[in-house]
N, CA, C and O atoms as a CHARMM CRD file, in Angstrom:
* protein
*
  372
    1    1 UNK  N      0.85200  -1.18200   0.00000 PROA 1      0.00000
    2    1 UNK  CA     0.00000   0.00000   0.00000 PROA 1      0.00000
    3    1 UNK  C      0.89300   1.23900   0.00000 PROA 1      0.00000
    4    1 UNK  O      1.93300   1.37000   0.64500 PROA 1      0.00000
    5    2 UNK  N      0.15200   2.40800  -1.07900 PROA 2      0.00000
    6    2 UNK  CA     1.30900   3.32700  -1.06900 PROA 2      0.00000
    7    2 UNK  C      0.65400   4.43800   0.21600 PROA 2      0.00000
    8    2 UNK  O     -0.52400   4.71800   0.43900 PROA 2      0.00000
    9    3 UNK  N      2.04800   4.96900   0.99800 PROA 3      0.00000
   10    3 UNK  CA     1.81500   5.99400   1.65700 PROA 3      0.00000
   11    3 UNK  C      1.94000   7.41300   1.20600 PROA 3      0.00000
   12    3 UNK  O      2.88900   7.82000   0.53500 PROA 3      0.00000
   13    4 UNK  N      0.65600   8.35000   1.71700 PROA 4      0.00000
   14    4 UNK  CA     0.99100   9.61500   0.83100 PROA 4      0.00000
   15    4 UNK  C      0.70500  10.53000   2.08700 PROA 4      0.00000
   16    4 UNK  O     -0.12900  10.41200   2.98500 PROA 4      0.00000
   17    5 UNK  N      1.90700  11.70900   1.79300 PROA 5      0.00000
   18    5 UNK  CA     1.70800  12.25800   3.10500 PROA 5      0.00000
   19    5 UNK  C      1.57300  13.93500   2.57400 PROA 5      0.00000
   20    5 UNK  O      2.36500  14.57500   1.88200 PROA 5      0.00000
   21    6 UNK  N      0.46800  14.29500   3.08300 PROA 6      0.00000
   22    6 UNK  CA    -0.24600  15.67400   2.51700 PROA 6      0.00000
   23    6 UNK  C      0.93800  16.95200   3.34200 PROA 6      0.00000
   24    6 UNK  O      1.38600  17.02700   4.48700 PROA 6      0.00000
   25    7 UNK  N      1.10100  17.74000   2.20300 PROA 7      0.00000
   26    7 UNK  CA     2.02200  18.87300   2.50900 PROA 7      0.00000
   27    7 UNK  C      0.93500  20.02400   2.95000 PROA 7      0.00000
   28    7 UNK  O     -0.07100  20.26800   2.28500 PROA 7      0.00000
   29    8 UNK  N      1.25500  20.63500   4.06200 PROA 8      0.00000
   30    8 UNK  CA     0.68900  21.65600   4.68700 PROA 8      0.00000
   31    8 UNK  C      1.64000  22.87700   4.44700 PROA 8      0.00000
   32    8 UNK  O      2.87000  22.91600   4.47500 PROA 8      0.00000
   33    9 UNK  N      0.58900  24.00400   4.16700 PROA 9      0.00000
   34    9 UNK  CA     1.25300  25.47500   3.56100 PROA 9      0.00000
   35    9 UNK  C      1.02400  26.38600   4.82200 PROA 9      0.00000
   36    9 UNK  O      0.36700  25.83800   5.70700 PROA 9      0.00000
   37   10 UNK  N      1.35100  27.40100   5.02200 PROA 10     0.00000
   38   10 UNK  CA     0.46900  28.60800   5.37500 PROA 10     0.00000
   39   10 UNK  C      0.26300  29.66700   4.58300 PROA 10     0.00000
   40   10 UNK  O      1.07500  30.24700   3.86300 PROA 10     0.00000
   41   11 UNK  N     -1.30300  29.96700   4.82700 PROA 11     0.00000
   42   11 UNK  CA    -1.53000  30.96000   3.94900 PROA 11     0.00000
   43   11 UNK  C     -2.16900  32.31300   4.27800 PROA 11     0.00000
   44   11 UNK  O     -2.96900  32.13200   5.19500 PROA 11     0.00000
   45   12 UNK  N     -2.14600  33.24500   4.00100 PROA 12     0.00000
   46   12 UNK  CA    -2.82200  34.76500   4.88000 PROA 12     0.00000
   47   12 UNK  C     -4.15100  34.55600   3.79900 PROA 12     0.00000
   48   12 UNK  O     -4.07600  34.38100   2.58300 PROA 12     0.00000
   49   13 UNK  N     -5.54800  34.64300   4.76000 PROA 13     0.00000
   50   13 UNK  CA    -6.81600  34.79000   3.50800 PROA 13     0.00000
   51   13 UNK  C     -6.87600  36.46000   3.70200 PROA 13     0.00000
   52   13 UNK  O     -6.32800  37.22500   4.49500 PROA 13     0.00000
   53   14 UNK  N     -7.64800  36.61100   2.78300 PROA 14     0.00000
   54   14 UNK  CA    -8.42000  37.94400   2.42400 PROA 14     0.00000
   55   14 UNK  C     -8.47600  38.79900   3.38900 PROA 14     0.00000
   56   14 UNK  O     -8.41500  39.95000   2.95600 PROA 14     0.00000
   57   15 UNK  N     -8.61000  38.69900   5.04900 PROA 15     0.00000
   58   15 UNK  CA    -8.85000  39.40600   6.49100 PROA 15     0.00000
   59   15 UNK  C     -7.65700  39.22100   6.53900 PROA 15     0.00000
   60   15 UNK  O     -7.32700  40.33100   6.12100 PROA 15     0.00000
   61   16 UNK  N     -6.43400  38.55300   6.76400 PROA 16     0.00000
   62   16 UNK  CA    -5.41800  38.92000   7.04700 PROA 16     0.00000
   63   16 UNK  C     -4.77300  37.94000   8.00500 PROA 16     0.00000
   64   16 UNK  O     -3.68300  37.99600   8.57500 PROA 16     0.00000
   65   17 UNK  N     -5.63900  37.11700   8.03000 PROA 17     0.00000
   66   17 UNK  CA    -5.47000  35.50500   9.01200 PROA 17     0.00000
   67   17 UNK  C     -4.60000  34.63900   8.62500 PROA 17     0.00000
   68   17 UNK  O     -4.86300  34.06500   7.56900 PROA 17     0.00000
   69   18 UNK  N     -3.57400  34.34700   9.19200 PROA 18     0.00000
   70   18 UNK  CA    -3.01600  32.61300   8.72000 PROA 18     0.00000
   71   18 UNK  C     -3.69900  31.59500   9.12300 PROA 18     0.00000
   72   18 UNK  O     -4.09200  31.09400  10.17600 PROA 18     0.00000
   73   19 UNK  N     -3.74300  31.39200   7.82500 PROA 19     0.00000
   74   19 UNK  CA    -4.42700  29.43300   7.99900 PROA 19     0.00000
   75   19 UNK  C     -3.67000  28.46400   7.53500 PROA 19     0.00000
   76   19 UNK  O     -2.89300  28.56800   6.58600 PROA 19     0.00000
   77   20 UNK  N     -3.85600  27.57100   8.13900 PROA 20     0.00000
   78   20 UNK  CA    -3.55000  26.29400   7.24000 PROA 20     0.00000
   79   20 UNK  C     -3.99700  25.96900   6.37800 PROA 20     0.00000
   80   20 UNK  O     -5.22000  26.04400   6.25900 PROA 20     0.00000
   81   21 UNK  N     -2.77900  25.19300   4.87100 PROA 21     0.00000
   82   21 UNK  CA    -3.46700  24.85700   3.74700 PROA 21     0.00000
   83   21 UNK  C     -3.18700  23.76700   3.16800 PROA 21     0.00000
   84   21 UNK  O     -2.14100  24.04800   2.58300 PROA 21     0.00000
   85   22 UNK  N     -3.43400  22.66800   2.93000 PROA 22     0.00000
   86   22 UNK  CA    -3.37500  21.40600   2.44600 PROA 22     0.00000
   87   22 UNK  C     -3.07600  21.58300   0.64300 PROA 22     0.00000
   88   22 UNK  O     -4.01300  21.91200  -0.08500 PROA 22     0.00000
   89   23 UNK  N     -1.76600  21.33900   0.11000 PROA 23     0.00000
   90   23 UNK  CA    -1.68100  21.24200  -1.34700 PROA 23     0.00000
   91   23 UNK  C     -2.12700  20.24400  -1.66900 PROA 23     0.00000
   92   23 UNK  O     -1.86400  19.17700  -1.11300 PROA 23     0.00000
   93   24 UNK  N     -3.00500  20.40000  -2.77000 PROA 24     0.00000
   94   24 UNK  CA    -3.65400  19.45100  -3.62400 PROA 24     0.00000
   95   24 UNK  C     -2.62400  18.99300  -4.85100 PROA 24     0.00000
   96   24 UNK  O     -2.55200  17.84900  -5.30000 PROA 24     0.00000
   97   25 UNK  N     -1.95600  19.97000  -5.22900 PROA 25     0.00000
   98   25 UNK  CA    -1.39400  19.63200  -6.29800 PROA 25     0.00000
   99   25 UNK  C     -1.13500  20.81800  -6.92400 PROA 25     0.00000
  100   25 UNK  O     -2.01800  21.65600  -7.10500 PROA 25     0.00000
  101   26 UNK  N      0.35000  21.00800  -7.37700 PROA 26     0.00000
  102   26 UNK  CA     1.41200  21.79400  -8.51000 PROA 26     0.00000
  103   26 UNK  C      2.01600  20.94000  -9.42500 PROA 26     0.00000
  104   26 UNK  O      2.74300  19.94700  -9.41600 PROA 26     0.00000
  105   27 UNK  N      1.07500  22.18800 -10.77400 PROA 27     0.00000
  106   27 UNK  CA     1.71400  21.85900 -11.90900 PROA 27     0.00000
  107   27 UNK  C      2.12800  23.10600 -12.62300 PROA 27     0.00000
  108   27 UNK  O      1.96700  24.25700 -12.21700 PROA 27     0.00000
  109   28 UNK  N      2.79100  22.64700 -13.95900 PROA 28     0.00000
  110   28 UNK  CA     3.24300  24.36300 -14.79700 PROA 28     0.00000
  111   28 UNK  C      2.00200  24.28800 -15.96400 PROA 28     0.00000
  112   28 UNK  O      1.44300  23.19700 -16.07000 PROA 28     0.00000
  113   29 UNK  N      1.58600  25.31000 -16.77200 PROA 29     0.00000
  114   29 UNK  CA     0.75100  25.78800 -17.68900 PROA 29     0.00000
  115   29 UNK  C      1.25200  25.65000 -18.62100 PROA 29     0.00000
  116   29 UNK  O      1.59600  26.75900 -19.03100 PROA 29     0.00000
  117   30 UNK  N      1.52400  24.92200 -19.25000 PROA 30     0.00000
  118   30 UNK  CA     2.37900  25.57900 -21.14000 PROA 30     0.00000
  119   30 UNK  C      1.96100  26.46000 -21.76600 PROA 30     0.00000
  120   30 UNK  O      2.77000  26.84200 -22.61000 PROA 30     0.00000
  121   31 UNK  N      0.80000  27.12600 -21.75100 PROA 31     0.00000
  122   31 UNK  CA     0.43700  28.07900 -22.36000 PROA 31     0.00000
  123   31 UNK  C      0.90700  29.26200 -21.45500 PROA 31     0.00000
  124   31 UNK  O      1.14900  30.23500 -22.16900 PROA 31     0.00000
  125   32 UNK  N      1.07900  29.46600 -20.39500 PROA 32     0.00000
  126   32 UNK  CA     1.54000  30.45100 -19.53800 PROA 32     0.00000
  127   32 UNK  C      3.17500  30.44600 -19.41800 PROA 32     0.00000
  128   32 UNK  O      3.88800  31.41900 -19.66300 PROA 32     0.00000
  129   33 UNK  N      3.58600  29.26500 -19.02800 PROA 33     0.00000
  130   33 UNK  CA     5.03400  29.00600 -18.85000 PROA 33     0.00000
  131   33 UNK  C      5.42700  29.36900 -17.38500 PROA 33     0.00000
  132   33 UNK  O      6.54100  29.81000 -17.10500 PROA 33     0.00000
  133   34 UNK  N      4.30800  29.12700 -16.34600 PROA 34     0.00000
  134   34 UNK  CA     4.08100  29.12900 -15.25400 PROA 34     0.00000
  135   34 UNK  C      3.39300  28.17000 -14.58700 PROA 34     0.00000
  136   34 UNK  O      2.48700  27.51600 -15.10400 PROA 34     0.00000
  137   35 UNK  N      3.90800  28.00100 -13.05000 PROA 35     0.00000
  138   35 UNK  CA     3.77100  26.61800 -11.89100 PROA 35     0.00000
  139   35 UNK  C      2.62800  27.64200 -10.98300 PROA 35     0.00000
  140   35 UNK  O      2.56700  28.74900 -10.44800 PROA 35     0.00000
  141   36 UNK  N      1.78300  26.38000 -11.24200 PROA 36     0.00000
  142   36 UNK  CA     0.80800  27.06500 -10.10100 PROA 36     0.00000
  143   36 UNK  C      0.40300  25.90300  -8.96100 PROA 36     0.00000
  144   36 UNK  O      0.66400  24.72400  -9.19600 PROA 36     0.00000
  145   37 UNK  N     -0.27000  26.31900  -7.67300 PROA 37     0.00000
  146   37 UNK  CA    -0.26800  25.69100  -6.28700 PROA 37     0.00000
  147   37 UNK  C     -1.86700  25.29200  -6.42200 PROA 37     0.00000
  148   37 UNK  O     -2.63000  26.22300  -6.68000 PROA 37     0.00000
  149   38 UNK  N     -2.32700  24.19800  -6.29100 PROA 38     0.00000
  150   38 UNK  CA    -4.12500  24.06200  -5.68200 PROA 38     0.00000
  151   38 UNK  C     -3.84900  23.64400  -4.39800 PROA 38     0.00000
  152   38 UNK  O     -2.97600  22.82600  -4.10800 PROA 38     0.00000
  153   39 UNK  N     -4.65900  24.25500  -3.55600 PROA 39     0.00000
  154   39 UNK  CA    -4.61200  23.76300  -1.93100 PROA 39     0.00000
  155   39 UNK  C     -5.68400  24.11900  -1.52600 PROA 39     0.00000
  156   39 UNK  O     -6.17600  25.01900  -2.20700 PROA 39     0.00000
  157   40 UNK  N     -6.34800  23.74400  -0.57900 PROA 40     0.00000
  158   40 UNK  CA    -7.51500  23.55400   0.23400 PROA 40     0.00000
  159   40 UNK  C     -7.52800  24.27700   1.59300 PROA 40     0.00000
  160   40 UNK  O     -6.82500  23.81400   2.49100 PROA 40     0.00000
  161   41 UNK  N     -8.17700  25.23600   1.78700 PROA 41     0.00000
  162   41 UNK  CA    -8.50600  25.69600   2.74800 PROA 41     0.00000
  163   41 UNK  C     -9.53800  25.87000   3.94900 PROA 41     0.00000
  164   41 UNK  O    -10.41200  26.71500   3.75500 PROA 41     0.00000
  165   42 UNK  N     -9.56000  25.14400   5.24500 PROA 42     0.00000
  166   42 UNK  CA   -10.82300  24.80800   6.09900 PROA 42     0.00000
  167   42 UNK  C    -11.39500  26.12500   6.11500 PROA 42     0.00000
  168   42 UNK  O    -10.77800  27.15100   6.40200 PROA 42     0.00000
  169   43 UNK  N    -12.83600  26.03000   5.73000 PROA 43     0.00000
  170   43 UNK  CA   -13.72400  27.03000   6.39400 PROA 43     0.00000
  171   43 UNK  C    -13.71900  26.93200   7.74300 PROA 43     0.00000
  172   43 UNK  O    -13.60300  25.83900   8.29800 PROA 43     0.00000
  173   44 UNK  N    -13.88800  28.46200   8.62800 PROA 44     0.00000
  174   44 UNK  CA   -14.24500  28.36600   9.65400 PROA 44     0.00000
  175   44 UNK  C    -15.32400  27.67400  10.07300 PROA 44     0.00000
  176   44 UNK  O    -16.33900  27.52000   9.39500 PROA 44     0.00000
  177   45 UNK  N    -15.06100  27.02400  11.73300 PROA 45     0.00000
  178   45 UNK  CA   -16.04200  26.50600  12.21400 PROA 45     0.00000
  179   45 UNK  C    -16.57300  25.39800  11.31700 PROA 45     0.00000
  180   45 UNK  O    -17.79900  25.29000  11.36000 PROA 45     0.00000
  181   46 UNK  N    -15.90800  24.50800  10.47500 PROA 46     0.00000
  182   46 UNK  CA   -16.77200  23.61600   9.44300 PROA 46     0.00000
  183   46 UNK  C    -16.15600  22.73100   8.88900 PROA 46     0.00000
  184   46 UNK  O    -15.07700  23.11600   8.43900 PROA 46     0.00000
  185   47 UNK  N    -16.42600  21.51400   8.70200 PROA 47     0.00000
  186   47 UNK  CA   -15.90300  20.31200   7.81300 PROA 47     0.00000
  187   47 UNK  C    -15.89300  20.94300   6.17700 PROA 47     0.00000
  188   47 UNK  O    -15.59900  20.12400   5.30600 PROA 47     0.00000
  189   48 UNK  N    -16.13200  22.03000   5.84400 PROA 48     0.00000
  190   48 UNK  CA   -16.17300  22.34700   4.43000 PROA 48     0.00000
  191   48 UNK  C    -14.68900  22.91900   4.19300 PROA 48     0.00000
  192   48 UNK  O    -13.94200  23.24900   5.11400 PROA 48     0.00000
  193   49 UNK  N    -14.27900  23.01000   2.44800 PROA 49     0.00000
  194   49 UNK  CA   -12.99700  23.78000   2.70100 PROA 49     0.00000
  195   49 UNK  C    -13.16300  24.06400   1.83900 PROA 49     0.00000
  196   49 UNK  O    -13.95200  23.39000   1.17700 PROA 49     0.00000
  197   50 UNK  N    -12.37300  25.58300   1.06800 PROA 50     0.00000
  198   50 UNK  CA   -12.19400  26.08600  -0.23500 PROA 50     0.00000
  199   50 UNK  C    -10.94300  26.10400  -1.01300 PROA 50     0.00000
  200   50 UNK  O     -9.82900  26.27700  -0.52000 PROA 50     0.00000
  201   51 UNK  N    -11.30300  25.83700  -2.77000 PROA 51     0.00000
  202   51 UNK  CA   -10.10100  25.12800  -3.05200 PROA 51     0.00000
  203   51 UNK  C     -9.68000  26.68200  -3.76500 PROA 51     0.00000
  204   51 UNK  O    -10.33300  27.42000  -4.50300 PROA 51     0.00000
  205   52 UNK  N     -8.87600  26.75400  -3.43200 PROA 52     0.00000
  206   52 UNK  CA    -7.58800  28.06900  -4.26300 PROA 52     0.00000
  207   52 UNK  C     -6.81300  27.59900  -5.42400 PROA 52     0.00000
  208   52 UNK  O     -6.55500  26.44200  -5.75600 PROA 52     0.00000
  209   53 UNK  N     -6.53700  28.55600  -5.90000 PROA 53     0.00000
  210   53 UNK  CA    -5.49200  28.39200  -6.80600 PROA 53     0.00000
  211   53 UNK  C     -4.54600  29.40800  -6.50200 PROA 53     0.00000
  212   53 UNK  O     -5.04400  30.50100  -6.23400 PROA 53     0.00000
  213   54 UNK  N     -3.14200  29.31200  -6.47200 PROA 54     0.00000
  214   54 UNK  CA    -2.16000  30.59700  -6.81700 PROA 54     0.00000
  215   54 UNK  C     -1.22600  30.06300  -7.40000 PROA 54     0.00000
  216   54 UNK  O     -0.96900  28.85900  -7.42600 PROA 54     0.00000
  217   55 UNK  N     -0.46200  31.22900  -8.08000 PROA 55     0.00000
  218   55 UNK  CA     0.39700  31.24500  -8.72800 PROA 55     0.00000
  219   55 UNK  C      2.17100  31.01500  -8.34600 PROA 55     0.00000
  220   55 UNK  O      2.64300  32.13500  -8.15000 PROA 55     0.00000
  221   56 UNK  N      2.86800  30.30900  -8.24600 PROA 56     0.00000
  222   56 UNK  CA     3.93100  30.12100  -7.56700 PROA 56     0.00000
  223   56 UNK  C      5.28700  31.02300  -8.52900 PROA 56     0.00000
  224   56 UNK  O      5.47900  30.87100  -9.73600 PROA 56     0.00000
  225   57 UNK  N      6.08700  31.94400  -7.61400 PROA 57     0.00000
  226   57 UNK  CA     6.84100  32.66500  -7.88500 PROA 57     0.00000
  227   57 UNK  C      8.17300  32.40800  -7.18400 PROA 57     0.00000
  228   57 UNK  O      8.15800  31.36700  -6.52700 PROA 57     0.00000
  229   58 UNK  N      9.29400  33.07100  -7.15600 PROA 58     0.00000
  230   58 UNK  CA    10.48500  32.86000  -6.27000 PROA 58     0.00000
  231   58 UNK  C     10.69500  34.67800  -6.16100 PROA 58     0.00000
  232   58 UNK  O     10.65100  35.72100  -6.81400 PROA 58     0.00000
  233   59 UNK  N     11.03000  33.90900  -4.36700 PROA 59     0.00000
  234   59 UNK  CA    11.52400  35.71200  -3.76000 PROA 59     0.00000
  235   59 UNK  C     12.88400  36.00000  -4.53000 PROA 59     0.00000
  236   59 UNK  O     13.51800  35.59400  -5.50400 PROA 59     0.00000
  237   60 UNK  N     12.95400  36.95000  -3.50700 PROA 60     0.00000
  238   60 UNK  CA    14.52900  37.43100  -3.66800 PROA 60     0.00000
  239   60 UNK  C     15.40100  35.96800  -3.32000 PROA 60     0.00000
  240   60 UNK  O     16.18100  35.52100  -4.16100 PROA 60     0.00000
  241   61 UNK  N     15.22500  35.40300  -2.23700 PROA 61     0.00000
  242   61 UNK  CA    16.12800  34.70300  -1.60000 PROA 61     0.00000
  243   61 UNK  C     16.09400  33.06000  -2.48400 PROA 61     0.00000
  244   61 UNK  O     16.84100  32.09100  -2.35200 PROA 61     0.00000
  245   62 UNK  N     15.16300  33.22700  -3.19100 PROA 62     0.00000
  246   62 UNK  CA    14.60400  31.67000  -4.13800 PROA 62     0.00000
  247   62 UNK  C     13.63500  31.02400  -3.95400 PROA 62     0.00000
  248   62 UNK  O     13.04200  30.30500  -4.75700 PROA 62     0.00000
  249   63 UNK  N     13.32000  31.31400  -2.47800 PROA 63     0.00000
  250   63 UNK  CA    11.84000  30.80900  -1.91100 PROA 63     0.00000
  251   63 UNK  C     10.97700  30.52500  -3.07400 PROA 63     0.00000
  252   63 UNK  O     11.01500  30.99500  -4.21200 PROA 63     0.00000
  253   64 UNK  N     10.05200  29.50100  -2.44700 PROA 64     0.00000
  254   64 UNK  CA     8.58000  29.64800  -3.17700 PROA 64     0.00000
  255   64 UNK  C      7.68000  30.34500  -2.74400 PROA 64     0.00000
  256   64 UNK  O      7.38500  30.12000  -1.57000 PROA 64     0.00000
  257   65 UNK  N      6.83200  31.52500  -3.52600 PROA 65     0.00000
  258   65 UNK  CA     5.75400  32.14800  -2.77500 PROA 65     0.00000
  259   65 UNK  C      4.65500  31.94600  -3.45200 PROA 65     0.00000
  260   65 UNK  O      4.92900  31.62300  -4.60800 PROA 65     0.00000
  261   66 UNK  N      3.48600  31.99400  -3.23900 PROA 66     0.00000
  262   66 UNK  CA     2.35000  31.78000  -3.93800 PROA 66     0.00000
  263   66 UNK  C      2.11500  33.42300  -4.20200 PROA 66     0.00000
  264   66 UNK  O      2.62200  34.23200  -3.42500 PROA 66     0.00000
  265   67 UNK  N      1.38700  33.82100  -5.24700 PROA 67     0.00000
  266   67 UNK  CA     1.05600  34.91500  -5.42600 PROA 67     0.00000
  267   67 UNK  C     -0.60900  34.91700  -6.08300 PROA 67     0.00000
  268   67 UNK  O     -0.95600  34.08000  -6.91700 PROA 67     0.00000
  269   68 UNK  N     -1.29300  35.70800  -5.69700 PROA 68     0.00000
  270   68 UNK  CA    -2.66000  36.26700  -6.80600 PROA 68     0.00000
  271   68 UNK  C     -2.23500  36.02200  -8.14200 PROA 68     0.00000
  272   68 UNK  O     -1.11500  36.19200  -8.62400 PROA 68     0.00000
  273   69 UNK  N     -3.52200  35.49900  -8.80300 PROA 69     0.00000
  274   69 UNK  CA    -3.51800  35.44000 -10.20700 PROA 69     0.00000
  275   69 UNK  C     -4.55400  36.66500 -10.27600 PROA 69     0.00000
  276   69 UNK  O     -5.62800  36.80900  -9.69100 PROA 69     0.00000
  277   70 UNK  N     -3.69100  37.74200 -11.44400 PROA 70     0.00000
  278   70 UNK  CA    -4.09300  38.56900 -11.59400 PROA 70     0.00000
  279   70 UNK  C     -4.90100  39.08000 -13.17900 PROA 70     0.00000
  280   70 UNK  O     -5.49100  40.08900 -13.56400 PROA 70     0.00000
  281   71 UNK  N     -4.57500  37.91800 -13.69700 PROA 71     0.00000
  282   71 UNK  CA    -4.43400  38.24400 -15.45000 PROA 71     0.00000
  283   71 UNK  C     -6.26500  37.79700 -15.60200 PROA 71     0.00000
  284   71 UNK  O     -6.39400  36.61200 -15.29800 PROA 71     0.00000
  285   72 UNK  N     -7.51200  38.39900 -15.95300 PROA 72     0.00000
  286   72 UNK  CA    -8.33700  37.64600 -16.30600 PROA 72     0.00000
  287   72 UNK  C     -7.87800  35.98800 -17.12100 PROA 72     0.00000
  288   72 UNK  O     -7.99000  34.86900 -16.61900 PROA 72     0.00000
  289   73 UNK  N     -7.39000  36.33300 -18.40900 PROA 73     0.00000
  290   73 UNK  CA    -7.17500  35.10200 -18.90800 PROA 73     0.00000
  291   73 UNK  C     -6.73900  33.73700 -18.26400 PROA 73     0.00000
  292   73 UNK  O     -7.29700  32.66000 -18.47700 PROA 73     0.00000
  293   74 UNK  N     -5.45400  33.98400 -17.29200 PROA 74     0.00000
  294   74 UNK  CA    -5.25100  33.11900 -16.93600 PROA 74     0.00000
  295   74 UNK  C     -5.79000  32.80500 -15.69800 PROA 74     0.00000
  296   74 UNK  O     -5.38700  31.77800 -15.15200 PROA 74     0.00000
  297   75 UNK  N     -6.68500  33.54300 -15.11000 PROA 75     0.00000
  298   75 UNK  CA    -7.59800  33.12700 -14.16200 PROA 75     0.00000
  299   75 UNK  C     -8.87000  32.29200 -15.25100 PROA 75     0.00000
  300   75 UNK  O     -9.37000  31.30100 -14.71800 PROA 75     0.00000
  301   76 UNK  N     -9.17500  32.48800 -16.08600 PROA 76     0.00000
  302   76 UNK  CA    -9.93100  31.40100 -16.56600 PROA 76     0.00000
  303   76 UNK  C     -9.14700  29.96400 -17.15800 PROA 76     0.00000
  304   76 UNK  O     -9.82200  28.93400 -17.14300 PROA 76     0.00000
  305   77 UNK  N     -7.99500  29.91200 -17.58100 PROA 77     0.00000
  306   77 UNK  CA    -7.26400  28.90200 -17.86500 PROA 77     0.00000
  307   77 UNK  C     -7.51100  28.14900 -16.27200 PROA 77     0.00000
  308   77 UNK  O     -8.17900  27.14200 -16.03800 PROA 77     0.00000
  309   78 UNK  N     -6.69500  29.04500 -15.24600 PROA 78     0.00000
  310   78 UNK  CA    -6.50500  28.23700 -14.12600 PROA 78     0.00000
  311   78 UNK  C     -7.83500  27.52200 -13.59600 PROA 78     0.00000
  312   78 UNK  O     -7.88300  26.44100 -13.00800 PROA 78     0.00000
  313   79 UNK  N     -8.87800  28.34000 -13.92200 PROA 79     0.00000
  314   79 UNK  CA   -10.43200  28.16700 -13.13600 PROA 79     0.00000
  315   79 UNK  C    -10.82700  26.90900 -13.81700 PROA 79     0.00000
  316   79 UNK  O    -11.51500  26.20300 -13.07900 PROA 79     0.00000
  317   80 UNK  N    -10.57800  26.33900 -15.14900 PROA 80     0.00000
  318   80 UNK  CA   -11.25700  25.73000 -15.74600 PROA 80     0.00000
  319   80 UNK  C    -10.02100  24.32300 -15.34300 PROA 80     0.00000
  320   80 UNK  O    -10.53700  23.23700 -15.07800 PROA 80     0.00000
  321   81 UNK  N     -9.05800  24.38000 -15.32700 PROA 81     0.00000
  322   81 UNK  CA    -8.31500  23.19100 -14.81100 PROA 81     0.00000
  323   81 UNK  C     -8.66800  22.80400 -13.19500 PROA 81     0.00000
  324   81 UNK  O     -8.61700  21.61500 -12.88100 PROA 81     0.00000
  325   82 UNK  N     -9.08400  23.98700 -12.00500 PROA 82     0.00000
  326   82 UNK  CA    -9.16500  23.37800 -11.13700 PROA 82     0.00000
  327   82 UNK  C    -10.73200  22.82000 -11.00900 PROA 82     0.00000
  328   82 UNK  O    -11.09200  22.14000 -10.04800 PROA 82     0.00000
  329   83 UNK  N    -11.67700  23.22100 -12.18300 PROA 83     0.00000
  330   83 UNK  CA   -13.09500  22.90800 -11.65600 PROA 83     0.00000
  331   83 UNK  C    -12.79700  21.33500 -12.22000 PROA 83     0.00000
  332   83 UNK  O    -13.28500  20.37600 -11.62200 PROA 83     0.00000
  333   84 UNK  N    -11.76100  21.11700 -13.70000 PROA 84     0.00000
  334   84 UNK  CA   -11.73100  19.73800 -13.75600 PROA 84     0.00000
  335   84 UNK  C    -11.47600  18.88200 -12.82400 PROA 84     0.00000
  336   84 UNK  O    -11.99800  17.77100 -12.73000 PROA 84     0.00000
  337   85 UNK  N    -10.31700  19.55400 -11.77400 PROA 85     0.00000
  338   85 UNK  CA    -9.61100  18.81800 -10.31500 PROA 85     0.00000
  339   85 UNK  C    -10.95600  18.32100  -9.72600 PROA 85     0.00000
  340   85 UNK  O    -11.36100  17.17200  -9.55200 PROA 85     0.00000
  341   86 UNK  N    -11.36900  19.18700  -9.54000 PROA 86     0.00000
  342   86 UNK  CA   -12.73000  18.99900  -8.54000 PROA 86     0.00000
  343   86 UNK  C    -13.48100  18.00900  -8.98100 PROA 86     0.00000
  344   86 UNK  O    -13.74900  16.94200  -8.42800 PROA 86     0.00000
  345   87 UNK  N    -13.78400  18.39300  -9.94200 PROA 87     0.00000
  346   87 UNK  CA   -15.08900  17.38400 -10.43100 PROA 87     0.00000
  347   87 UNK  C    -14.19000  16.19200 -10.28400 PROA 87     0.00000
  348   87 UNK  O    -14.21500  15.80300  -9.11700 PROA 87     0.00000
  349   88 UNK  N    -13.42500  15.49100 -11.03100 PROA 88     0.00000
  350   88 UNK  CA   -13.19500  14.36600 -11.16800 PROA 88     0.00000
  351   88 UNK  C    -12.85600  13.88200  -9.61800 PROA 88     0.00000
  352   88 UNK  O    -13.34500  12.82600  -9.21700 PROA 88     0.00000
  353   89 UNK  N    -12.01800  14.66900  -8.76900 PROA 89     0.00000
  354   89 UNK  CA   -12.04200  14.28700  -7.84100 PROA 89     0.00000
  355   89 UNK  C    -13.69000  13.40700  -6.95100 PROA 89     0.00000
  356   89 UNK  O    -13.81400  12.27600  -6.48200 PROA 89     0.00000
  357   90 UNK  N    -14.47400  14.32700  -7.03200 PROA 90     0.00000
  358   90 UNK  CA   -15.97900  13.87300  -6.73000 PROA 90     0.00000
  359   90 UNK  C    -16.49600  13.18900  -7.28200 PROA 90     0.00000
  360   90 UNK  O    -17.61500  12.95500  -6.82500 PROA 90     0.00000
  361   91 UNK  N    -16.12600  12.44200  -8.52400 PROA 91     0.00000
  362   91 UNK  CA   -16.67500  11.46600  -9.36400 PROA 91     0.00000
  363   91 UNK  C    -16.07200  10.15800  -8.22000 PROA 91     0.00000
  364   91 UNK  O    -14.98800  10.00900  -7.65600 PROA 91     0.00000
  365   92 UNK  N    -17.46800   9.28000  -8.22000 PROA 92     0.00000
  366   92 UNK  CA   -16.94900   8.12300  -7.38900 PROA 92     0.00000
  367   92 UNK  C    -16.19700   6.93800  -8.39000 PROA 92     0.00000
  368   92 UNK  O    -16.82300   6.80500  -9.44200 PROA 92     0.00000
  369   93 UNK  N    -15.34800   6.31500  -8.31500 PROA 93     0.00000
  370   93 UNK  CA   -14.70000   5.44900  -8.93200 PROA 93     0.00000
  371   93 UNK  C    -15.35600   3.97000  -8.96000 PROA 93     0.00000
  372   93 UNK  O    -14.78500   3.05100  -9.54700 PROA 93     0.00000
């Protein structure tokens, strides 16, 4: 049996909070020529979570940072790959 062990992020939401974030999965775009992050974020108070997308960049120092996708376009490229994540994910096997 394979073991898989979920990478935890931190992330600041929208108010200014760190949360914890569970990566779903990074890949790069070929049409962009950019690596982007899906990770999951617990709603407060709730077994529900919301799935993000950002864009992965390097600081000054080389780090990885996630950043806002800012471009309409490639917020619909990205939107339409993670609603595929989703769905198939929820498809029962």
């Amino acid at each position: 049996m394979e073991e898989t062990t979920n990478q935890i992020i931190r992330v600041i939401d929208e108010n200014g909070v760190e949360k914890d974030a569970e990566v779903l999965t990074v890949f790069e775009v070929t049409a962009t020529g950019k690596n982007y992050c899906i990770y999951s974020v617990k709603k407060d108070n709730s077994e529900d979570v919301n799935v993000l997308a950002s864009l992965i960049e390097k600081d000054e120092e080389g780090f990885d940072i996630l950043k806002d996708i800012t471009d309409p376009e490639e917020k619909k490229v990205i939107y339409d790959i993670v609603s595929e994540i989703v769905s198939n994910a929820s498809t029962p096997v």
